[in-house]
C-alpha positions as CSV (number, residue, x, y, z in Angstrom):
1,X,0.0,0.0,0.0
2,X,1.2,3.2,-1.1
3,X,2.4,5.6,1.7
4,X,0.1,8.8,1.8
5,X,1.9,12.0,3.2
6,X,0.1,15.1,4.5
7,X,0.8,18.0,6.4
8,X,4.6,18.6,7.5
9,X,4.3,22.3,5.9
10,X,3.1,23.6,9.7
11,X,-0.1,25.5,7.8
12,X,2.3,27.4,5.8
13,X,2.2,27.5,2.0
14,X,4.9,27.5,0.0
15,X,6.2,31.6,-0.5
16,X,7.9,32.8,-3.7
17,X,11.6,32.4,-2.6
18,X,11.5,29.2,0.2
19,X,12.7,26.8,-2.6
20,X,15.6,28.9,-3.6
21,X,16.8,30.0,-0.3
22,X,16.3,26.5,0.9
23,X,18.6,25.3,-1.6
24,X,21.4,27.8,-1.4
25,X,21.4,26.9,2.3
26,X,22.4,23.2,1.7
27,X,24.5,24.5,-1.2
28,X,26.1,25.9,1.1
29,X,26.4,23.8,3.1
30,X,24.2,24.1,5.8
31,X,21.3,22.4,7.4
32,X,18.1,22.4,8.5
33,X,18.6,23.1,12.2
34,X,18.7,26.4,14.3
35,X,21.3,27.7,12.9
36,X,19.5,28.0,9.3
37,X,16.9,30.2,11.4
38,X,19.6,33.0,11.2
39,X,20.4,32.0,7.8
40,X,17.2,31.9,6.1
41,X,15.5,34.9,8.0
42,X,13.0,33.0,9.1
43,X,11.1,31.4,12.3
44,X,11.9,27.8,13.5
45,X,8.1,27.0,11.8
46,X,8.9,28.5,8.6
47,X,12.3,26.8,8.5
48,X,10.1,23.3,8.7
49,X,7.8,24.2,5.3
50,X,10.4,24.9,3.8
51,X,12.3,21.8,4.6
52,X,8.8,20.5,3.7
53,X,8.5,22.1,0.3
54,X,12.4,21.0,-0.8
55,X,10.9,17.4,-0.7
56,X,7.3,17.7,-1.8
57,X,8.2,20.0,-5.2
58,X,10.7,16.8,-5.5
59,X,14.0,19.1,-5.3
60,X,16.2,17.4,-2.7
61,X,17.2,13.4,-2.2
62,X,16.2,11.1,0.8
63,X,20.0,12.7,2.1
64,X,18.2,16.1,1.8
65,X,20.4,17.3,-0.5
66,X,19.8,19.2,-3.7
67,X,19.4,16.8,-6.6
68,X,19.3,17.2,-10.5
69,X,16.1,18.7,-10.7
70,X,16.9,21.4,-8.4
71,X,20.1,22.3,-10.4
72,X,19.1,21.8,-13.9
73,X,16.2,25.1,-12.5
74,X,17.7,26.9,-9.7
75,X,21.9,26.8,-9.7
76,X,23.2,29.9,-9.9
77,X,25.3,29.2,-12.5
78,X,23.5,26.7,-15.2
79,X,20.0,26.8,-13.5
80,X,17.5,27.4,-16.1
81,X,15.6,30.1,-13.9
82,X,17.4,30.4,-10.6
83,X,14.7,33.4,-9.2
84,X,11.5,31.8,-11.1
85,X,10.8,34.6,-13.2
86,X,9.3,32.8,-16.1
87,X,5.7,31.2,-15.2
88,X,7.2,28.4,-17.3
89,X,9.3,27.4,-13.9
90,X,6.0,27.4,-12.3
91,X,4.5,24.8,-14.4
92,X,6.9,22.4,-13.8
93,X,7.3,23.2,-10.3
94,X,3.5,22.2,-10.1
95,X,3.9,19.3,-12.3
96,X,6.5,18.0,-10.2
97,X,4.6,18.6,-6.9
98,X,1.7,16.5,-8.4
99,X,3.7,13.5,-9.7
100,X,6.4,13.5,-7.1
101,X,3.2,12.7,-4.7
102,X,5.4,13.5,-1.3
103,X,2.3,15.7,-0.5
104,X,-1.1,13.7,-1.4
105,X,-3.1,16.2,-1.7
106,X,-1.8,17.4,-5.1
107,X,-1.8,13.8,-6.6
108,X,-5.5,12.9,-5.4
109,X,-7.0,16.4,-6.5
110,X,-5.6,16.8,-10.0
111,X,-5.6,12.8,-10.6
112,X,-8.7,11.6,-9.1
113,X,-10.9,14.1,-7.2
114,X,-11.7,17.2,-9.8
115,X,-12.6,14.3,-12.2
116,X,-15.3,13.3,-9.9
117,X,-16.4,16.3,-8.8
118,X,-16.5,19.0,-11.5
119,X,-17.2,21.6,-8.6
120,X,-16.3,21.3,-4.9
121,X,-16.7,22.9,-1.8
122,X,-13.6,22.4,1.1
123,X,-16.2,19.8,3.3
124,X,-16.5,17.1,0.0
125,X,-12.5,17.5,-0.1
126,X,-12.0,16.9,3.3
127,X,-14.3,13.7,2.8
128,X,-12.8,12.5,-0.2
129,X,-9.1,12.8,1.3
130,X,-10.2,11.3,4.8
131,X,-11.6,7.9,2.7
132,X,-8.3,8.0,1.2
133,X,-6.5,7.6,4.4
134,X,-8.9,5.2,6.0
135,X,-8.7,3.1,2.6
136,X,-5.0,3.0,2.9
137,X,-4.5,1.8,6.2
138,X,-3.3,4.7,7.8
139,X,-4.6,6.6,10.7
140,X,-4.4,10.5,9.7
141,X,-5.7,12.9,12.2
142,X,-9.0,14.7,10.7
143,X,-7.2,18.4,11.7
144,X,-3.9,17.5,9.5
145,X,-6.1,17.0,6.5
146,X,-8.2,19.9,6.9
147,X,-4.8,22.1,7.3
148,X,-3.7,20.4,4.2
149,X,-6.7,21.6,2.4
150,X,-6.1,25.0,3.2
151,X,-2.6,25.3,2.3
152,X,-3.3,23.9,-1.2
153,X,-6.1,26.6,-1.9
154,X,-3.5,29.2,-0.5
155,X,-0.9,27.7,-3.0
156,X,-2.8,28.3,-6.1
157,X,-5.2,31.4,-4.9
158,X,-4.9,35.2,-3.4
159,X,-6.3,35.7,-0.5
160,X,-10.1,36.6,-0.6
161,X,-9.0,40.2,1.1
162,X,-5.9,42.0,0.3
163,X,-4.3,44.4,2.9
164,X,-1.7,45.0,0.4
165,X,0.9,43.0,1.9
166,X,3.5,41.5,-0.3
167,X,2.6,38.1,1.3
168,X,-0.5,38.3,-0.4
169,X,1.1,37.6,-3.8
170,X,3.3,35.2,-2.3
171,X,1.5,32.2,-3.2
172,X,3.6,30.2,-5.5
173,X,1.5,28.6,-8.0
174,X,-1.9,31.2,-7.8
175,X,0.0,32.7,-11.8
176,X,-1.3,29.8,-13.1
177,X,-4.6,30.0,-12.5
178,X,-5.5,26.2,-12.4
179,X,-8.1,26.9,-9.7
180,X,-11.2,29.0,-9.5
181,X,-12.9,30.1,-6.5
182,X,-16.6,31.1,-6.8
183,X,-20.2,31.7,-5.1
184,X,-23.6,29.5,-6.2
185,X,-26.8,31.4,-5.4
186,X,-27.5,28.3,-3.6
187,X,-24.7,28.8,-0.9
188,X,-25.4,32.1,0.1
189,X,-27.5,31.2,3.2
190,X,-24.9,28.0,4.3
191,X,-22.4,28.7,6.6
192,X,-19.6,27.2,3.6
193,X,-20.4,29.2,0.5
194,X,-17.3,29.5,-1.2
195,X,-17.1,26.4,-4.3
196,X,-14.2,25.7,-6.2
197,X,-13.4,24.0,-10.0
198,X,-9.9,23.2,-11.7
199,X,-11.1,23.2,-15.7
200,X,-10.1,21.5,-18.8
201,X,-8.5,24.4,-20.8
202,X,-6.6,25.0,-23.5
203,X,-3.7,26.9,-22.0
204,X,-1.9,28.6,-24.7
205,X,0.3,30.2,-22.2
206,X,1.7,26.9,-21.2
207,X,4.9,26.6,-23.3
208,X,5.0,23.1,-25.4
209,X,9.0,22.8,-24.5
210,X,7.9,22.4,-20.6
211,X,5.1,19.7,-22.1
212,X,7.3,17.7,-23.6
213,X,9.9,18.0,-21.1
214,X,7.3,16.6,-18.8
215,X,6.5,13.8,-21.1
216,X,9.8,12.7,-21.6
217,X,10.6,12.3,-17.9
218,X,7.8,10.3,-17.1
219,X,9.1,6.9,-16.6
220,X,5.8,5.4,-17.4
221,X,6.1,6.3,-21.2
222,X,8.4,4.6,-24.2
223,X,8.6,6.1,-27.8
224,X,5.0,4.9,-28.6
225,X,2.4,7.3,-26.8
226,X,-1.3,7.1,-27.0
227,X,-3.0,10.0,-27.1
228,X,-5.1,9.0,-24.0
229,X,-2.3,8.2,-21.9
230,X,-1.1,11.8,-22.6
231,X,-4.7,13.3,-22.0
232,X,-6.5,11.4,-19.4
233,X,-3.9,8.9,-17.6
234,X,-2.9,9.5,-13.7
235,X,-0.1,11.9,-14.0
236,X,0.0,12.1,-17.4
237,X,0.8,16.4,-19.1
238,X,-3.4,16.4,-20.3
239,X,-4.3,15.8,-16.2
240,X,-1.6,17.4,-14.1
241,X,-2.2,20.5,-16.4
242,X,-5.9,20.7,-16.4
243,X,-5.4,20.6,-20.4
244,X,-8.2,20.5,-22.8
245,X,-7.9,18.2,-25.7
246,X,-7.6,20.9,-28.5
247,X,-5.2,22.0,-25.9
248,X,-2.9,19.2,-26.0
249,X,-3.3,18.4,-29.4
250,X,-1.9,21.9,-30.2
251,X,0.7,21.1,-27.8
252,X,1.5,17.9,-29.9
253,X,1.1,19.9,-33.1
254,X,4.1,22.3,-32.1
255,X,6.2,19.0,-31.1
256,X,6.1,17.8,-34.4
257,X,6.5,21.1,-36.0
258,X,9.5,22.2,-34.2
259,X,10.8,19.0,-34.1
260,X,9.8,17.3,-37.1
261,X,12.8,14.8,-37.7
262,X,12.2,13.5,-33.7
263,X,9.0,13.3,-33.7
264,X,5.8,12.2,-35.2
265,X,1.9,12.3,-34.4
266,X,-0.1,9.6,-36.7
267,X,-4.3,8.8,-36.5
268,X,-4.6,5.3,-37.7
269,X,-8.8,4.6,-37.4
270,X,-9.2,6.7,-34.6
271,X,-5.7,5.5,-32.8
272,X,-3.9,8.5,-32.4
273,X,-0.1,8.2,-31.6
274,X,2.7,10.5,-30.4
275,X,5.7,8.7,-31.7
276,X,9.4,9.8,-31.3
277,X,11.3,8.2,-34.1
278,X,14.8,9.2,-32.8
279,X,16.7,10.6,-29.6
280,X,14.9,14.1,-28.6
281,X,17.2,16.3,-26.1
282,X,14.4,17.3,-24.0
283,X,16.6,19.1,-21.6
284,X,18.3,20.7,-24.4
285,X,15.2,22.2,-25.9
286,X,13.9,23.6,-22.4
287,X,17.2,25.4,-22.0
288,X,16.7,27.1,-25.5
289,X,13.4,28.2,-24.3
290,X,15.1,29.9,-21.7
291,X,17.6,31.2,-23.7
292,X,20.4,29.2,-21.9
């Protein structure tokens, strides 16, 4: 039975520069102990989530230690986009935090929950993730997964009032706008009233270099590629990135056109294919992207 993780973060959601100051720490060799209080500029809580984050946006090893993931985006010197100033960084960062599934939440919600509830209020989350623990085997207090739903609506929204604060924006994935927050008519009167959906777009703004970087790295795939398992599998680019299916078919589309010699998309009777016919440098391609 797979190991289901939640909480850890101490309520706090992951702020624009933990991961990088996180890193730079153990790049520097230090650790996180009292000590990286004084270093990071932060409380002994804060110090935790960020230790927390590190691991659940899958940046450090089981020795804590920056791996290649957190070097190929945030080294100083050959990271991709050390300060995250390209919302490209933040679609990975999110794919990563879904697949890496060292935070539950993320996994369940974009695999399995939004596709069974098109709209959701926090209570039917809190039920859906508490049957997931009691179907695992493992006793999860009721308060860690309520404090786990809150951070994750913090992660990807701004707070519902602003008192101008710069911690206000500091919500690391809200750019993308993968979630929406709204009011029914019918929920004025309860005491919950806010709902939420994460919708099947087409997400032009969602480079197709960070798609098929995505695609290439799952270990899952081989050069043969239905288009279902890219649009509708667990942790496939179509799911983790809410995409519609004229959205990823464009995404495809600029695949092959860029990269015409690597890659092929064929519809044989119905069975589409995303094929790649020789060696593609993923890695190489998201650099150029960035200009690197």
């Amino acid at each position: 039975m797979e190991t289901l993780y939640f909480t850890g973060h101490d309520t706090f959601h992951c702020r624009n520069f933990w991961l990088k100051k996180g890193l730079d720490l153990l790049w520097n060799g230090g650790k996180f102990d009292e000590e990286a209080m004084v270093e990071l500029g932060v409380g002994k809580n804060m110090v935790t989530a960020i230790r927390f984050w590190l691991k659940a946006f899958s940046l450090v090893d089981e020795d804590e230690q920056p791996n290649g993931l957190a070097k190929f985006i945030f080294d100083d010197e050959v990271g991709i986009d050390p300060f995250m100033e390209d919302p490209a960084t933040l679609w990975m960062l999110h794919y990563y935090l879904v697949t890496w599934k060292r935070s539950s939440i993320y996994h369940f919600v974009f695999n399995i929950f939004r596709k069974q509830r098109i709209e959701f209020q926090e209570k039917q989350l809190i039920n859906f993730l508490e049957r997931k623990a009691e179907e695992s085997g493992q006793f999860i207090h009721g308060s860690s997964i309520k404090k786990d739903v809150r951070v994750f609506l913090n992660n990807y929204l701004l707070p519902l009032k602003s008192d101008g604060t710069e911690d206000d924006f500091s919500r690391l994935l809200y750019e993308l706008e993968l979630l929406q927050r709204f009011e029914k008519d019918e929920s004025l009167q309860k005491k919950e009233k806010w709902w939420y959906r994460i919708d099947n777009k087409f997400r032009q703004e969602l480079p197709y270099q960070v798609v098929l970087f995505c695609i290439k790295e799952n270990p899952n795939y081989g050069e043969a590629i239905s288009f279902r398992q890219l649009s509708a599998e667990p942790d496939s680019v179509g799911t983790v990135f809410a995409l519609s299916d004229s959205g990823l078919m464009h995404k495809i589309e600029q695949i092959v056109k860029h990269h015409p010699k690597q890659a092929v998309f064929t519809d044989d009777g119905g069975v589409r294919v995303l094929q790649f016919k020789s060696p593609i440098d993923h890695k190489a391609i998201l650099k150029q992207y960035y200009g690197k």
